[in-house]
N, CA, C and O of each residue as an XYZ file, in Angstrom:
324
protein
N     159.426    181.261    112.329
C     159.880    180.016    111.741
C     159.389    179.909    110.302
O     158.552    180.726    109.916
N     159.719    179.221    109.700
C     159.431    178.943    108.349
C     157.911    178.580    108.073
O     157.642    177.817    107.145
N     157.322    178.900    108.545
C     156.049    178.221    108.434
C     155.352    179.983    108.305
O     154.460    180.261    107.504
N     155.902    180.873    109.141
C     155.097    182.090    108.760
C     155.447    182.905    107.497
O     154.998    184.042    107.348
N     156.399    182.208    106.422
C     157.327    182.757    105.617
C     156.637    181.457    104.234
O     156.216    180.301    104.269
N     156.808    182.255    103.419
C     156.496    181.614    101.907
C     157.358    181.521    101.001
O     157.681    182.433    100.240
N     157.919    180.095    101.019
C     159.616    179.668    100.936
C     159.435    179.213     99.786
O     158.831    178.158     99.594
N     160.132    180.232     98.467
C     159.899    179.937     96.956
C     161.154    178.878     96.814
O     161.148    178.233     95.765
N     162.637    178.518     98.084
C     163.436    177.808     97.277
C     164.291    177.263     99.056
O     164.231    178.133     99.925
N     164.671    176.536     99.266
C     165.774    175.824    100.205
C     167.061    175.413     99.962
O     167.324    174.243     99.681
N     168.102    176.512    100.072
C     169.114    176.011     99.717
C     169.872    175.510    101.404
O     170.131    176.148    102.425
N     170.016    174.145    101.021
C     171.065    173.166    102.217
C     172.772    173.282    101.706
O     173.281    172.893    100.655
N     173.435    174.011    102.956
C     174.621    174.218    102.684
C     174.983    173.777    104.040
O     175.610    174.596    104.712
N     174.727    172.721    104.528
C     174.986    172.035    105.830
C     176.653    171.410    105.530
O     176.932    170.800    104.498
N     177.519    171.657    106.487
C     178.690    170.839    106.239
C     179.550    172.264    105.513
O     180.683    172.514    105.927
N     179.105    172.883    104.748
C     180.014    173.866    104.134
C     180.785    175.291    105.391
O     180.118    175.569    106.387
N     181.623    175.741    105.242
C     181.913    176.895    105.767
C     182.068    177.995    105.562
O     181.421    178.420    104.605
N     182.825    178.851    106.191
C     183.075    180.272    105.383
C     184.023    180.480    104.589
O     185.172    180.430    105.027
N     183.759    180.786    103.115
C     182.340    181.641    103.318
C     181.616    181.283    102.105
O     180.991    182.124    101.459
N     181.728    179.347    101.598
C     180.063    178.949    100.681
C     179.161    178.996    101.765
O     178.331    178.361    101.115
N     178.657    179.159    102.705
C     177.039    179.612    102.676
C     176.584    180.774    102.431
O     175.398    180.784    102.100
N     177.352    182.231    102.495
C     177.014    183.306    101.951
C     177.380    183.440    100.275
O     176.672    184.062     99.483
N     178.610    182.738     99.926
C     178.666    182.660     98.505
C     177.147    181.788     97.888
O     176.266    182.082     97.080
N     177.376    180.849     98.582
C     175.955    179.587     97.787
C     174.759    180.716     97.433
O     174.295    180.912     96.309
N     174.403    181.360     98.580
C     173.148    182.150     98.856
C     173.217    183.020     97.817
O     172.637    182.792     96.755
N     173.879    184.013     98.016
C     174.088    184.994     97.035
C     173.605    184.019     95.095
O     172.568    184.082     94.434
N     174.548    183.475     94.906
C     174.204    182.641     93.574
C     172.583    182.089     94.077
O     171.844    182.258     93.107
N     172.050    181.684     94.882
C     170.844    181.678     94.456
C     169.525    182.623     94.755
O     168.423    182.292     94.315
N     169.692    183.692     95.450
C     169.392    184.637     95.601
C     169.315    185.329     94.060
O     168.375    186.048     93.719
N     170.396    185.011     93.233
C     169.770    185.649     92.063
C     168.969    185.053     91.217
O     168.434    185.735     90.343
N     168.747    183.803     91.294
C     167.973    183.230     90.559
C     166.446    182.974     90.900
O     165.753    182.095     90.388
N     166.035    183.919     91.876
C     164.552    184.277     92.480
C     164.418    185.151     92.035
O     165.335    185.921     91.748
N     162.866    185.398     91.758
C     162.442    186.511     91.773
C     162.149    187.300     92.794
O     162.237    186.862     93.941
N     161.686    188.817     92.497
C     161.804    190.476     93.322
C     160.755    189.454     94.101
O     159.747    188.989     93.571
N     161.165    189.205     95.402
C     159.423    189.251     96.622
C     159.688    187.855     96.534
O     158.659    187.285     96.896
N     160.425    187.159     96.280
C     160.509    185.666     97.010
C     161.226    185.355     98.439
O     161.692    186.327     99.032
N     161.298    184.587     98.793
C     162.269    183.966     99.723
C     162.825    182.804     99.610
O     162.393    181.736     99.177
N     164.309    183.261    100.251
C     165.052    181.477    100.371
C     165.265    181.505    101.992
O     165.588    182.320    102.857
N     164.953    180.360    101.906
C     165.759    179.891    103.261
C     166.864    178.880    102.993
O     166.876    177.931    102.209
N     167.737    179.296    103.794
C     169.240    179.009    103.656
C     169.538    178.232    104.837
O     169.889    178.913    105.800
N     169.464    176.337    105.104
C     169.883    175.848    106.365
C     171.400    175.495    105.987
O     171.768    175.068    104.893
N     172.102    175.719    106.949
C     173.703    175.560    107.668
C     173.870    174.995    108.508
O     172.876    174.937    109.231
N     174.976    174.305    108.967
C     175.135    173.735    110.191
C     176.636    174.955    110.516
O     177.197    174.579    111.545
N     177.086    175.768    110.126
C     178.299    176.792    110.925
C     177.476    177.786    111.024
O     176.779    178.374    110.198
N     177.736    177.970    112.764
C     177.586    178.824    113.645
C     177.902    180.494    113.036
O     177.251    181.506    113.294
N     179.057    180.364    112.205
C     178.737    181.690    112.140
C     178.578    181.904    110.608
O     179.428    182.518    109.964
N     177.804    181.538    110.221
C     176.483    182.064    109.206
C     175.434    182.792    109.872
O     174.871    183.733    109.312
N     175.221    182.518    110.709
C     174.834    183.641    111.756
C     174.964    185.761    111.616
O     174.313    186.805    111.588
N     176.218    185.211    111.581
C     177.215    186.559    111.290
C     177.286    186.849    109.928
O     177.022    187.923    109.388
N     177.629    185.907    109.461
C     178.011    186.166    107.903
C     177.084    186.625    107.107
O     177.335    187.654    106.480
N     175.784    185.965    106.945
C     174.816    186.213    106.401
C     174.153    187.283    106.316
O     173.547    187.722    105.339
N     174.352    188.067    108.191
C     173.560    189.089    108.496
C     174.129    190.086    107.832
O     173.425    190.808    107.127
N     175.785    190.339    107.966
C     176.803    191.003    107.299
C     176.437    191.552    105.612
O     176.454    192.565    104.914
N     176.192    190.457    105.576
C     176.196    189.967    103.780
C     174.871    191.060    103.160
O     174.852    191.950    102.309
N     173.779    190.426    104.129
C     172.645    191.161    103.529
C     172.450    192.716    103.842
O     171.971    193.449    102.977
N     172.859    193.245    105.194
C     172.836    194.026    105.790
C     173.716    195.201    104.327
O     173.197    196.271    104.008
N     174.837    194.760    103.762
C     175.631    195.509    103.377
C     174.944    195.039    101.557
O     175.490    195.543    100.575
N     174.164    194.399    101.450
C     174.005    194.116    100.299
C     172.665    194.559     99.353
O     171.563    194.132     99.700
N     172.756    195.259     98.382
C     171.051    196.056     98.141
C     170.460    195.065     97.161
O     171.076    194.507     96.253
N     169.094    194.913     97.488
C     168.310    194.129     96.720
C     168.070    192.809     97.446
O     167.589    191.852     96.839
N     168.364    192.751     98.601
C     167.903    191.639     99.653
C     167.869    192.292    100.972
O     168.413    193.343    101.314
N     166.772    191.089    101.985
C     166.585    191.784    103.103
C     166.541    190.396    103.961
O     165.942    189.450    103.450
N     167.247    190.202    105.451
C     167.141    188.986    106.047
C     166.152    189.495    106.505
O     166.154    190.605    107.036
N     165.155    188.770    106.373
C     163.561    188.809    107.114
C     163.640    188.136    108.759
O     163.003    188.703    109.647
N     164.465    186.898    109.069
C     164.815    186.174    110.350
C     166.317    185.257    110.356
O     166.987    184.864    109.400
N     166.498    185.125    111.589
C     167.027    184.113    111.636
C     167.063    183.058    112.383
O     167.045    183.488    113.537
N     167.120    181.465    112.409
C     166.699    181.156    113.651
C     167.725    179.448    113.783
O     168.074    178.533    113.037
N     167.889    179.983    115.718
C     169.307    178.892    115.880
C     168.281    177.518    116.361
O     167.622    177.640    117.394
N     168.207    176.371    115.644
C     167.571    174.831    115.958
C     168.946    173.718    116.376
O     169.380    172.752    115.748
N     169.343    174.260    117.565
C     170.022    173.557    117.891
C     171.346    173.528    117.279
O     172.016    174.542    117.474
N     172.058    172.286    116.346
C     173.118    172.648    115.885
C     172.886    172.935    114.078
O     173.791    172.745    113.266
N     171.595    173.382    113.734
C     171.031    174.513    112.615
C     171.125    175.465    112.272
O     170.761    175.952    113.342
N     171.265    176.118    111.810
C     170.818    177.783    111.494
C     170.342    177.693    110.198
O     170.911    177.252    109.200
N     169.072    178.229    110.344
C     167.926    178.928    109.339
C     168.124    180.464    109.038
O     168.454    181.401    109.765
N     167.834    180.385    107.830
C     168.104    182.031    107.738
C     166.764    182.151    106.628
O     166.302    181.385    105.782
N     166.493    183.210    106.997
C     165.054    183.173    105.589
C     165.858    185.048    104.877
O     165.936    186.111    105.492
N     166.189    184.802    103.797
C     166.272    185.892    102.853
C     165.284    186.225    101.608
O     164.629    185.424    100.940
N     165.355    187.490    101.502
C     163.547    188.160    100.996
C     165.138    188.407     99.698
O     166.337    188.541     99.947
N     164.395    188.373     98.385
C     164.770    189.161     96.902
C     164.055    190.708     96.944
O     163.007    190.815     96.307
N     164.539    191.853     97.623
C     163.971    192.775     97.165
C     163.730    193.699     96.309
O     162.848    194.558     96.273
N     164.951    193.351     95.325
C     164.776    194.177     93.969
C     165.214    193.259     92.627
O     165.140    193.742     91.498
């Protein structure tokens, strides 16, 4: 959960769909620095998917977790380069 993670920024994209919560992220993902984290809360289910997609295929970030709070999703993304 967010509490074992050192959260340099929170972007809330609650209400948005696919695909501004992986667009939102991405735009602020660059505006961290190498070794930060964002956590990214959503309320669509599949940001889930999207996100994992996103980072999985994307260099210079790493999803560190993700986690479902009911009708939430948390995502914590690391800046790795």
């Amino acid at each position: 959960m967010s509490e074992a993670f050192d959260i340099a920024e929170t972007l809330d994209v609650k209400g948005a769909s696919c695909p501004m919560p992986v667009v939102k992220t991405k735009s602020a993902i660059d505006d961290l620095a190498e070794g930060e984290i964002l956590e990214v809360v959503a309320t669509d289910s599949g940001s889930m998917s999207d996100l994992d997609g996103w980072a999985t295929g994307t260099d210079g970030v790493e999803l560190l977790e993700q986690v479902e709070d009911g009708d939430v999703y948390k995502h914590y993304v690391q800046k790795t380069a």
